[in-house]
C-alpha positions in Angstrom: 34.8 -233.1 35.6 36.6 -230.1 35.1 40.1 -232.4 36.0 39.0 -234.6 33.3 39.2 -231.5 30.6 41.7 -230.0 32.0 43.3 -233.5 31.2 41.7 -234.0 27.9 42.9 -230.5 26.5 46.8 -231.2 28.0 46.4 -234.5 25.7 45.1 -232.1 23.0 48.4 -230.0 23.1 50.5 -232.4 22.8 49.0 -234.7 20.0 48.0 -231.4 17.9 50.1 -229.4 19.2 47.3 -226.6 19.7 48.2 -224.8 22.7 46.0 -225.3 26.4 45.7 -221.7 27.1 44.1 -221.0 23.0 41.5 -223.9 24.1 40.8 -222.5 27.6 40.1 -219.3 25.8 37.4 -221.5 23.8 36.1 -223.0 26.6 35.5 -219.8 28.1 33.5 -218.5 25.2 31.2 -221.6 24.8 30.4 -221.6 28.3 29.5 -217.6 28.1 27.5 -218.4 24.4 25.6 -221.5 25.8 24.5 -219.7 29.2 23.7 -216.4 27.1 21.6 -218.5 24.6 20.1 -220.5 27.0 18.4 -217.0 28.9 18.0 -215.1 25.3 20.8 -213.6 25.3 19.7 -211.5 27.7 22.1 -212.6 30.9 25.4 -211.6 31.7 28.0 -214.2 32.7 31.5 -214.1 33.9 33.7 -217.3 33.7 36.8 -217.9 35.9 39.6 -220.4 34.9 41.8 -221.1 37.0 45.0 -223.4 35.3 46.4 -224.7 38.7 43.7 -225.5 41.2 41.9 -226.8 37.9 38.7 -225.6 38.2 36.3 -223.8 36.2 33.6 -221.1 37.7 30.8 -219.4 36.7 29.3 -216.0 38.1 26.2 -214.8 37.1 26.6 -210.8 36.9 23.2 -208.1 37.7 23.8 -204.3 38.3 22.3 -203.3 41.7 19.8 -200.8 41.9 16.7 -199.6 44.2 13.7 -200.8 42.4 14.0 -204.1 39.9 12.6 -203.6 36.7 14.4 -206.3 34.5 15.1 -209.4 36.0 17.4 -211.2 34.3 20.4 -208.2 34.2 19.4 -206.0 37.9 19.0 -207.0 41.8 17.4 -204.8 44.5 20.1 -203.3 46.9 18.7 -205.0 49.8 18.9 -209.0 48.5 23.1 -207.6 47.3 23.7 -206.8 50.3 22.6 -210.2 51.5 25.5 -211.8 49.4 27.6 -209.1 50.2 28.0 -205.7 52.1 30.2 -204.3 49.6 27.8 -203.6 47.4 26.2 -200.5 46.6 23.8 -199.3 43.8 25.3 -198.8 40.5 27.9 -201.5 41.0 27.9 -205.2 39.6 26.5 -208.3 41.6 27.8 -211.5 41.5 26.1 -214.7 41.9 28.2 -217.9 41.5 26.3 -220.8 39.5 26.1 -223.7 41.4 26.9 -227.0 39.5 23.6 -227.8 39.2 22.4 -224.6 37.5 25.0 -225.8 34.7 22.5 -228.6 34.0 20.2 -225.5 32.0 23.4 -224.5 29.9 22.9 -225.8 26.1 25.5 -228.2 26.3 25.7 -228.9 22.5 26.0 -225.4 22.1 29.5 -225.4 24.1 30.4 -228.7 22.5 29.9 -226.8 18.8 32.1 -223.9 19.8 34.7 -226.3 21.3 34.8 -228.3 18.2 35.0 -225.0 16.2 37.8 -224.0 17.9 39.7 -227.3 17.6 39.3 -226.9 13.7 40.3 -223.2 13.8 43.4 -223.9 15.8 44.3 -227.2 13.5 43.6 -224.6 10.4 45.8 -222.3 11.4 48.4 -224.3 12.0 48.3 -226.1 8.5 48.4 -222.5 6.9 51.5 -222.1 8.5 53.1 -225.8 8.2 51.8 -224.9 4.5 53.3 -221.5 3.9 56.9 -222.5 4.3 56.1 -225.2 1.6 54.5 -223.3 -1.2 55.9 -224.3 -4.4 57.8 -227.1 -3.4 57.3 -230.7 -3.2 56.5 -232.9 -0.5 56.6 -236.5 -0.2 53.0 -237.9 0.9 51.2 -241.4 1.1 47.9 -242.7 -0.5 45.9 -242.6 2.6 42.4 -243.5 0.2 41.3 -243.0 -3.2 37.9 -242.0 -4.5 36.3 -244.9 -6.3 34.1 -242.3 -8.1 36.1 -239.3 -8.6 39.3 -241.0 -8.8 40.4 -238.0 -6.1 43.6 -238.7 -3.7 43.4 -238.3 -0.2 47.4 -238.4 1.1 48.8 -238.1 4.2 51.9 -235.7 4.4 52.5 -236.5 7.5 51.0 -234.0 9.1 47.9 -233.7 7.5 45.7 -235.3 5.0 45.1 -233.6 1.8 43.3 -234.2 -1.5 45.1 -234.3 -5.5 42.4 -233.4 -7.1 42.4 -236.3 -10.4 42.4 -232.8 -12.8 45.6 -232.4 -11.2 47.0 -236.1 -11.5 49.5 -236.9 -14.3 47.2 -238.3 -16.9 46.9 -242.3 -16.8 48.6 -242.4 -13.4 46.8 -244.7 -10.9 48.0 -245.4 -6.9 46.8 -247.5 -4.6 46.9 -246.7 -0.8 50.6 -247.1 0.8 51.9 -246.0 -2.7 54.6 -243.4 -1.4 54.2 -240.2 -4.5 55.8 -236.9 -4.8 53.0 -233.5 -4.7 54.1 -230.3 -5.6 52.3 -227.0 -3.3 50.8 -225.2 -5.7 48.8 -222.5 -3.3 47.7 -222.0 0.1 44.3 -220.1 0.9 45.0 -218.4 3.7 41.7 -216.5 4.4 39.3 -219.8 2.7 36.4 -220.2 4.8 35.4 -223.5 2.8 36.9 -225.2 1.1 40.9 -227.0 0.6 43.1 -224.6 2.5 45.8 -226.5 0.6 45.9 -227.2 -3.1 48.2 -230.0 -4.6 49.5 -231.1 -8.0 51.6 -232.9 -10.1 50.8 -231.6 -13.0 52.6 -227.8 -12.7 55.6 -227.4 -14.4 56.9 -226.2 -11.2 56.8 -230.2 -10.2 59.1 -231.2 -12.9 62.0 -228.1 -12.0 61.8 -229.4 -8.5 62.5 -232.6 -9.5 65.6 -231.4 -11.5 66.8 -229.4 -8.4 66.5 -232.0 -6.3 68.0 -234.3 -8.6 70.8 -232.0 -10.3 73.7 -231.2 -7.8 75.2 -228.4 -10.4 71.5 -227.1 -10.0 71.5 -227.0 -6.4 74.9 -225.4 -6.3 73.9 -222.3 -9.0 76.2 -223.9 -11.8 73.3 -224.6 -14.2 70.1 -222.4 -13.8 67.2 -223.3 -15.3 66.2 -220.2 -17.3 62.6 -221.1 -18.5 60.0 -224.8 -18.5 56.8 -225.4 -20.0 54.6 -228.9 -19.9 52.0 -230.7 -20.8 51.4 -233.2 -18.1 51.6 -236.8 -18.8 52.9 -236.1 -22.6 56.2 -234.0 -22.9 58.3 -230.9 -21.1 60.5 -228.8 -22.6 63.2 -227.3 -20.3 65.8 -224.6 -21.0 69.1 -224.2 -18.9 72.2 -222.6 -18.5 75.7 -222.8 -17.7 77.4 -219.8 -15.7 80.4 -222.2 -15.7 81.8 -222.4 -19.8 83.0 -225.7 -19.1 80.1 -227.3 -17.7 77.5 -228.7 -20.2 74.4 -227.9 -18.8 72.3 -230.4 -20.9 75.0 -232.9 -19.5 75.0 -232.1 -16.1 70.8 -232.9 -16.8 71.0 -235.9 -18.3 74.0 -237.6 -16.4 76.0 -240.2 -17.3 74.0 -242.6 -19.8 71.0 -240.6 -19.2 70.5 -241.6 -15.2 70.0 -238.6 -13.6 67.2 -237.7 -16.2 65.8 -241.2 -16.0 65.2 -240.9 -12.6 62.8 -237.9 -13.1 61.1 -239.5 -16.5 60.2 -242.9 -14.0 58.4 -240.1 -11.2 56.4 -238.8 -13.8 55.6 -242.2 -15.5 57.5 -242.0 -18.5 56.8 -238.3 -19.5 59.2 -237.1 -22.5 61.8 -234.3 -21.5 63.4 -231.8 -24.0 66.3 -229.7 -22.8 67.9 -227.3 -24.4 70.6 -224.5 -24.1 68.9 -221.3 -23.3 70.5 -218.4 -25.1 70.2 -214.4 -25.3 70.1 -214.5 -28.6 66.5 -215.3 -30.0 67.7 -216.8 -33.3 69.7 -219.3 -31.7 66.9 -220.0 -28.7 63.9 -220.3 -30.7 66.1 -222.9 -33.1 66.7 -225.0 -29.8 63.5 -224.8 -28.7 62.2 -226.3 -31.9 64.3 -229.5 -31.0 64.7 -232.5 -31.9 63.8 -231.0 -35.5 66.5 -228.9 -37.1 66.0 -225.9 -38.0 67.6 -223.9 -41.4 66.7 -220.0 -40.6 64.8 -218.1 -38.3 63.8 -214.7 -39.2 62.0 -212.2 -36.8 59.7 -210.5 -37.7 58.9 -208.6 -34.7 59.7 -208.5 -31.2 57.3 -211.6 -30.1 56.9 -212.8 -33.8 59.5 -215.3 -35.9 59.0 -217.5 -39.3 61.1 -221.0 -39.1 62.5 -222.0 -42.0 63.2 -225.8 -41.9 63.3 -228.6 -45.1 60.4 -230.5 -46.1 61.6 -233.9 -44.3 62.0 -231.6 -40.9 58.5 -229.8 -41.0 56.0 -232.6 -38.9 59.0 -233.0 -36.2 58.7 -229.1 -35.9 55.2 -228.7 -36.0 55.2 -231.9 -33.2 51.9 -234.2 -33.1 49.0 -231.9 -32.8 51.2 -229.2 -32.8 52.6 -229.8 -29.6 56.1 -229.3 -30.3 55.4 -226.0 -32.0 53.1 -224.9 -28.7 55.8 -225.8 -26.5 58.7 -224.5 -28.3 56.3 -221.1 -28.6 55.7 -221.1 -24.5 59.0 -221.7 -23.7 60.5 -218.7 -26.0 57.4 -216.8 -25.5 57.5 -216.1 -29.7 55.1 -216.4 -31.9 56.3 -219.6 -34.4 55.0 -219.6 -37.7 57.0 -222.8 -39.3 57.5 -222.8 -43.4 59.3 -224.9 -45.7 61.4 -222.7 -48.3 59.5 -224.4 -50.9 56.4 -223.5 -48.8 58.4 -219.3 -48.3 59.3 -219.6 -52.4 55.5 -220.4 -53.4 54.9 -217.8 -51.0 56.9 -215.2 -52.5 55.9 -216.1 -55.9 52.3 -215.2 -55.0 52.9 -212.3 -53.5 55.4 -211.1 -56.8 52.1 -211.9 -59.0 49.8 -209.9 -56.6 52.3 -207.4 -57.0 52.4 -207.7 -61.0 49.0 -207.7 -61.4 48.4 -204.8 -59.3 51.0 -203.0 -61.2 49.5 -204.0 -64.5 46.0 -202.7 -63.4 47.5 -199.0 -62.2 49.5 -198.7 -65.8 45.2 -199.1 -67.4 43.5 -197.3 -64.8 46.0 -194.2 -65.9 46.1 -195.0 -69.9 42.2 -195.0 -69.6 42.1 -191.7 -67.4 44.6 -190.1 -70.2 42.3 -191.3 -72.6 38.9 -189.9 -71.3 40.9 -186.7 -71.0 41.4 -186.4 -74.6 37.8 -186.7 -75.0 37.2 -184.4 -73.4 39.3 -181.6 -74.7 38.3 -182.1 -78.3 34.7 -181.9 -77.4 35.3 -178.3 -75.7 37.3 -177.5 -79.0 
């Protein structure tokens, strides 16, 4: 028997890699935990492993003393010295358990622990397969998909995982075999429950992976990308940067005839991608950002707030469908947009010049009637 787990964990390391010595170690405290529970916890045990001969022992320990008055933890002096002259009172007896005295160990009990031990050393080492791959992506396979919860369980390779359907590109399906790209969005390290590992292809992060991947003058530092903002399934917005003046860095995105970007739009199933030139100065960033509409003025009115001025044919490609350009344009800049017409600023202005007026007006009567009441006054103390 103990050949056969000897055998069994040497398999164990090398299929999971989770080292012999780390399980031996588990062994060791099942055995101790099922003999302890099985007496009340009131025993003491010692177990001896020994790697090369193979075997597995297991001494029962009592302190010697004159007169026995608890069983199960002391032995007279006379029945130690039975087993062995050594012995003298205050020291520790031991009695080796015979095979048959396993048969009262709780062997479920050992076979929990073991288990346990198996997941915590297959935990551990996911956190740290994990770690090195936080906020990248990772190529996986459709292992099984959740009829009811339309959850993914892939297979990295590795290990299997779930994408979560919150965290699927909207209107994406797979089927198992389908080959995807998941993007490592966090590992739990100290999760007692729960996914140690979450995955997405929804995060931004996905989409500048893709471009870094795909984008040799992004892998090589010529184009950085400065700033990206999504909304999964719909449209991205992307600003970059050249620190070479004669590379385009929207053209180094694109590629020739749009191929390198196409390549990225087919992963995320036809999602829309803006990118523009990133620039230090404001004016000219949040006007890109506001692409594909053009944009007349922008004025800033403080240091996260801006109007945009743009004509009347230009304002619903601003503003974007639901106001989606607008929201991304605003997360990408990190401004404030508030998007006019100039007839929109000049009916604007107009009102505010009346306010004005009339405010004006009503000052010049609130004095004449003060001046007035005054006079009134006067002649009556004449």
């Amino acid at each position: 028997m103990n050949s056969d787990l000897f055998e069994a964990l040497g398999a164990l390391e090398k299929e999971k890699g989770i080292s012999q010595d780390y399980m031996l170690e588990r062994v060791e405290a099942a055995l101790v935990s099922a003999y302890k529970r099985d007496r009340n916890g009131l025993a003491n045990v010692r177990v001896e492993i020994d790697k090369t001969k193979q075997t597995i022992r297991m001494f029962e320990q009592k302190t010697v003393v004159e007169e026995v008055t608890d069983e199960e933890q002391e032995i007279a002096l006379v029945d130690a010295l039975k087993i062995n002259r050594k012995y003298v009172l205050g020291s520790v007896c031991e009695t080796e358990l015979k095979p048959k005295n396993f048969r009262r160990l709780s062997a479920q009990t050992a076979k929990q622990v073991i288990i346990q031990g198996i997941r915590e050393a297959e935990r551990s080492m996911m956190i740290k397969e994990y770690e090195s791959k936080k906020e990248e992506i990772i190529t996986a396979i459709v292992d099984k998909v959740d009829p009811e919860n339309e959850d993914v369980l892939v297979d990295t390779g590795t290990s299997k995982v779930y994408l979560k359907k919150a965290e699927q590109i909207p209107g994406e399906h797979f089927n198992v075999g389908d080959h995807i790209k998941v993007f490592v969005t966090e590992v739990m390290k100290e999760s007692l429950r729960g996914p140690l590992v979450s995955l997405s292809r929804t995060a931004a992060g996905l989409v500048k992976r893709l471009f870094e991947l795909e984008i040799p003058e992004i892998q090589d530092g010529t184009v950085v990308i400065m700033s990206i903002t999504r909304e999964a399934g719909s449209r991205t917005k992307m600003a970059v940067m050249s620190r070479d003046e004669n590379v385009d860095p929207i053209g180094s995105c694109i590629g020739n005839k749009g191929m390198r970007i196409q390549n990225i739009v087919n992963e995320l199933r036809g999602e829309k991608i803006d990118i523009v030139k990133y620039s230090e100065d404001p004016v000219e960033y949040i006007a890109a950002a506001l692409s594909p509409a053009h944009v007349k003025e922008v004025v800033i009115d403080s240091e996260k707030s801006c109007r945009v001025v743009v004509d009347s044919d230009q304002l619903s490609l601003a503003i974007g469908k639901e106001g989606q350009n607008a929201r991304l344009a605003a997360r990408l800049t990190g401004f404030k947009i508030d998007i006019k017409t100039k007839s929109d600023l000049e009916a604007e202005e107009a009102a505010k010049q009346a306010f004005i007026d009339a405010a004006e007006e009503d000052e010049v009567d609130e004095n004449a009637d003060s001046i007035a009441f005054d006079t009134d006054v006067s002649s009556e103390l004449v």
